[in-house]
N, C-alpha and C positions, 0 to 999 in steps of 0.2 A: 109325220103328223105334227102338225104346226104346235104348241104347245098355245099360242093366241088364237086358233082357229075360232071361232063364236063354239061356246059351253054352252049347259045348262042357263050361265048367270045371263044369257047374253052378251051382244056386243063382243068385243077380243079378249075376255079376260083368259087369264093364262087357265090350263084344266086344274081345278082342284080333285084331289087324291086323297084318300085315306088308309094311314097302312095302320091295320093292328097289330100290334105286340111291339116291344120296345124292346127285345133284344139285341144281338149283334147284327141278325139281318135286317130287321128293322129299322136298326138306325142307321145301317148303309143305305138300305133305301132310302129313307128319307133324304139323306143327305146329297145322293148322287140325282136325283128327283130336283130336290130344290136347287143343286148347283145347276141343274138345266132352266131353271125357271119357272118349274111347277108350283103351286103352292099347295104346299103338302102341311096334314096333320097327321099324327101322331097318337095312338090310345095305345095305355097298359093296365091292365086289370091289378097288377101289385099297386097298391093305394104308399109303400114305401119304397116301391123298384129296390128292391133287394137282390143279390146276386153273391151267390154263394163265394167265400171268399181263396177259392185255390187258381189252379192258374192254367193256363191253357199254352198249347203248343199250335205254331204259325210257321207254315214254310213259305220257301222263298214265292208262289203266290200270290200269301196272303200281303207280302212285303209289298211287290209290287200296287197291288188292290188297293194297299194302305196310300199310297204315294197319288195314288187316283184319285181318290178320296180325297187328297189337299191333308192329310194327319201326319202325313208317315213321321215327320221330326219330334211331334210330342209323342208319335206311339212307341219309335225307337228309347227316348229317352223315359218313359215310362216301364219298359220291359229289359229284357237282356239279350243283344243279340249274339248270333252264333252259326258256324259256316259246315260244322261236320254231326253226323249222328253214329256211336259206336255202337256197336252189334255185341253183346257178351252171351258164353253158353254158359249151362245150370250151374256149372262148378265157377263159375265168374273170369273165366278166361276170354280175351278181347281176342273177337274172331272176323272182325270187320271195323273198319271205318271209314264213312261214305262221306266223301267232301261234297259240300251241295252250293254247285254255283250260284251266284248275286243274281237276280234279274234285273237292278234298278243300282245304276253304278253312285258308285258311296257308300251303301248300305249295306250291313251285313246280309247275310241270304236266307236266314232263320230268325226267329224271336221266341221266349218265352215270356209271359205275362202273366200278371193277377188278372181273373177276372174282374172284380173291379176294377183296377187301373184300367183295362180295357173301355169298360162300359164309361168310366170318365171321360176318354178320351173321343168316344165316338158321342158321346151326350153335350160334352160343349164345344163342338163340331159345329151338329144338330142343332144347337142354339143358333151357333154364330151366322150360318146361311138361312136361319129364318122360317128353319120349320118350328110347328107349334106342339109339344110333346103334353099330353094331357092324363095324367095318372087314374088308378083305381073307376077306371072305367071301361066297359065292357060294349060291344055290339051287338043288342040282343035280337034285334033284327035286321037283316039285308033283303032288301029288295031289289034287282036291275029291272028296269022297265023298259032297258032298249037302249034309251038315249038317256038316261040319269040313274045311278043308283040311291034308293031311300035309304038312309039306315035309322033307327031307335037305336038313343042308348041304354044303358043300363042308369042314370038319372033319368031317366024319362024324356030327354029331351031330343030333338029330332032335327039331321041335316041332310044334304040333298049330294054327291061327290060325281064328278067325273068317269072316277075308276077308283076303284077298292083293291088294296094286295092282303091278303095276309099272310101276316110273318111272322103267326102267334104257335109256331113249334110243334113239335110229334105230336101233340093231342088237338090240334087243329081243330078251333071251330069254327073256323072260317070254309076249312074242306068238307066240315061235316054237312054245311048248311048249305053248298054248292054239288058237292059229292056222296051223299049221302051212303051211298054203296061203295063207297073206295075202302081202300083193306084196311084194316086196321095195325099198328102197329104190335109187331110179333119179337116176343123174351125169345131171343136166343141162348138160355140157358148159363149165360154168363155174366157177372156183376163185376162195376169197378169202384176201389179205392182209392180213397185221394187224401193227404195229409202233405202240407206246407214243413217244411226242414230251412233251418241255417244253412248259408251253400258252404262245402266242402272245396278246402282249398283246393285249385289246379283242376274244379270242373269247371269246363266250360261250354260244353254241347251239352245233347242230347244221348244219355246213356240208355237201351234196351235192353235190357236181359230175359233169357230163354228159360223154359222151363215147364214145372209142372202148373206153376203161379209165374206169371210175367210181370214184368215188375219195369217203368220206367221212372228214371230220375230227369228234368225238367227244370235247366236253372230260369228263373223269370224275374230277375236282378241283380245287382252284387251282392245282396245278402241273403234269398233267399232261392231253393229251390222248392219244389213242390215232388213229391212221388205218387204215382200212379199202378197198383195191383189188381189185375185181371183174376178173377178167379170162377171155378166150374158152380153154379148157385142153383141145383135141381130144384123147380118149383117154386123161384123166384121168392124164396125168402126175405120175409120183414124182423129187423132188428129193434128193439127198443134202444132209443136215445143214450141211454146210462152204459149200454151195453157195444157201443160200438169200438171207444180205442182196444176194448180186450179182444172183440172180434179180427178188428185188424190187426193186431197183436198174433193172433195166431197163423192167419195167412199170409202174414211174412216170414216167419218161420217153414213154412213151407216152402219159399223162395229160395234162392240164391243165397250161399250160407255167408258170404263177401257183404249182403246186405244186410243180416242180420241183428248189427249194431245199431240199427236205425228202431227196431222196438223202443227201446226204452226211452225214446222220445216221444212215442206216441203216447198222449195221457189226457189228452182235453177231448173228452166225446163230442163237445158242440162244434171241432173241428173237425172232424172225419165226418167225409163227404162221398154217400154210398149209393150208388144207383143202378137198379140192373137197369142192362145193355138190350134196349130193344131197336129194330130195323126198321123202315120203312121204303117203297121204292113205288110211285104213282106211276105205272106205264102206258096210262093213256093222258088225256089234257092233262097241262097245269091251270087251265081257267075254264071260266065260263062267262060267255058275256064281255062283263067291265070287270068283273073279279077273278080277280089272279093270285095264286101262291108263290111262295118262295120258301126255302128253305127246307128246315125239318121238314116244316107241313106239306114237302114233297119229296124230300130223301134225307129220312135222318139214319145216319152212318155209324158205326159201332166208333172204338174211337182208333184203330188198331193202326191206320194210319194215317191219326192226326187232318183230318181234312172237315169237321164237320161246319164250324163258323167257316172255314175260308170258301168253302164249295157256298157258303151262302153270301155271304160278299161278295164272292164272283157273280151272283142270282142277280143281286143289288144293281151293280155295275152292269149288266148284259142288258138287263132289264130298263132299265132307263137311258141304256143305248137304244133299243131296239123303240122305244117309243119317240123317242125326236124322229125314227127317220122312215116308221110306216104312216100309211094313209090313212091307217085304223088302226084301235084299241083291237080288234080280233088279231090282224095281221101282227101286230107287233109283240103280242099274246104268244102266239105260235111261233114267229122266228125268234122269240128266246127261248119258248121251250128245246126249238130244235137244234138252237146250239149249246143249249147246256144239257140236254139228256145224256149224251155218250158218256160225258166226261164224268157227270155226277151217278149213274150207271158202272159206271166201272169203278167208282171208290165205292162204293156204298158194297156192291158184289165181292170184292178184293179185299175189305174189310173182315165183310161176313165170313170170306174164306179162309183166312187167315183165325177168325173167330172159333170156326166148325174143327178146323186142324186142331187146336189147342185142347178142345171138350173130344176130340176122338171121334167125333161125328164126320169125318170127311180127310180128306188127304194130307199130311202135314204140309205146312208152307213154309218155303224156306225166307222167314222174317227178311235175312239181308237183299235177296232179291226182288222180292215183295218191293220193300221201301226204295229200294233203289229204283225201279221200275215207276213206282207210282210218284217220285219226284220229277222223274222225265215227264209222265204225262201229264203232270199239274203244271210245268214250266212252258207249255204251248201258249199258246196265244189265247184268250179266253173269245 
């Protein structure tokens, strides 16, 4: 599909696009969009794009993905990279260590990161190739009429796009307004903690440890790592603000006793970053029409093995492959859904399994296989 073919505007102009949300998938898209030619804009309904300040884990994938993208130099020197993940049981005994090969030679094979450094990195990207990012603004209506979609915004004011993606996360209202009957995302019964640490000399991967409370360590610089506690939350408890570092204070205690020196640094509640862990998995379209999803807003993934930004940057990238090289918006709709459903299917389910084992709801998983398995199938070809 010509990306000049005559549009709505007439004449060859290239297709204009519209993707909501401004997060990580969003601004892959954008970016992998506009390095083909499109001209793409950009809405985020945060009127300050805020992004919670802990940090994220990227495997060798997402490295590759990055490199696709035209970032990977500033994203490397932005984060921490890193080539192996060690496996620890309850009593803090190192019972595995998986060396996780390069996909993109030079580069380490793993990263850790702040989320904002992240979002840095992929927003002055998004500059640079000339998409146009337009904050605290909403789409409060979509229209496809076949050959253009309407949209209203949330200022009132009104534009005409090509094709619409949304990339505006588990709570999709982009799916809602397309799919009205699609499932809604479901509490798996378990919430995670997140608190930023000083790195600890002589780490340098990704530590895992087992247990009744799972617990990873996450370095994402030379100075800082970030830890992450999975824990059993019947009923999807809400904590008041004031009350959070003492909460996570106590479910580390419940960890790994090797980790327990890490308490007494937890003390600023406006840093502990608590979310329960819900699922999603869209098993019919990802579109309709001109409007398509990506991301969360079609498999958002526990976090158990680390895949949920990268399975959506891979969305980014397949996605704006698959439209230079159909004949149509439908067709190229469909051969991305159908070459990323297996892949994003099988982390989202493997996730959740590994989820269910820990709360006793289903069969224990053995964490070192699990990961090791699921790095194999993330290292395929996207």
């Amino acid at each position: 599909m010509s990306i000049n073919k005559p549009s709505f505007q007439g004449g060859s102009h290239p297709w204009k696009v519209l993707i909501i949300g401004a997060g990580i998938g969003g601004l892959s898209a954008g970016i992998a969009l506009r390095s083909k030619g499109y001209d793409v804009e950009i809405i985020e309904k945060d009127p300050e794009w805020t992004v919670y300040g802990v940090g994220i884990i990227q495997q060798n994938n997402v490295i590759r993905a990055m490199y696709e993208l035209g970032v990977i130099d500033d994203y490397i020197d932005a984060g921490y990279g890193f080539d192996h993940v060690k496996i620890f049981a309850p009593n803090g005994m190192e019972v595995a260590k998986i060396p996780i090969p390069p996909l993109v030679e030079g580069y380490p094979a793993n990263a850790g990161i702040a989320r904002p450094a992240l979002q840095k990195v992929l927003a002055e990207r998004t500059n640079s190739v000339g998409a146009k990012i337009r904050l605290g603004l909403t789409a409060e209506t979509i229209n496809d009429s076949g050959d253009v979609v309407d949209v209203t915004f949330s200022d009132g004011s009104e534009a005409q796009y090509d094709l619409v993606i949304g990339a505006d996360g588990i709570y999709s209202q982009t799916r809602q307004a397309i799919f009205p009957q699609a499932p809604r995302p479901e509490f798996t019964g378990q919430s995670v903690w997140r608190y930023n640490f000083n790195r600890p000399e002589g780490m340098e991967g990704l530590h895992v440890y087992n247990g009744q409370v799972g617990v990873g360590l996450v370095p994402m610089s030379e100075e800082q790592i970030y830890m992450y506690i999975t824990t059993s939350e019947p009923g999807s408890p809400r904590f008041e603000k004031s009350t959070l570092a003492d909460e996570m204070k106590a479910r580390l205690q419940m960890a790994c006793p090797t980790l327990h020196h890490f308490a007494k640094e937890i003390t600023d509640n406006e840093e502990v970053v608590y979310r329960p862990l819900e699922w999603l998995m869209l098993e019919g379209d990802w579109h309709k029409g001109r409007i398509a999803l990506l991301g969360d807003a079609v498999h958002s993934t526990t976090p158990h093995l680390g895949q949920g930004a990268g399975l959506a940057i891979e969305d980014a990238l397949v996605l704006a492959d698959e439209l230079t090289q159909a004949s149509t918006p439908e067709a190229a709709f469909k051969n991305y859904r159908n070459r990323r459903f297996e892949r994003c299917d099988y982390i989202v389910k493997s996730s959740l399994a590994i989820c269910m084992g820990q709360l006793g709801k289903g069969p224990l998983i053995d964490n070192s296989k699990a990961t090791a398995e699921s790095i194999a199938v993330v290292a395929k070809p996207i």
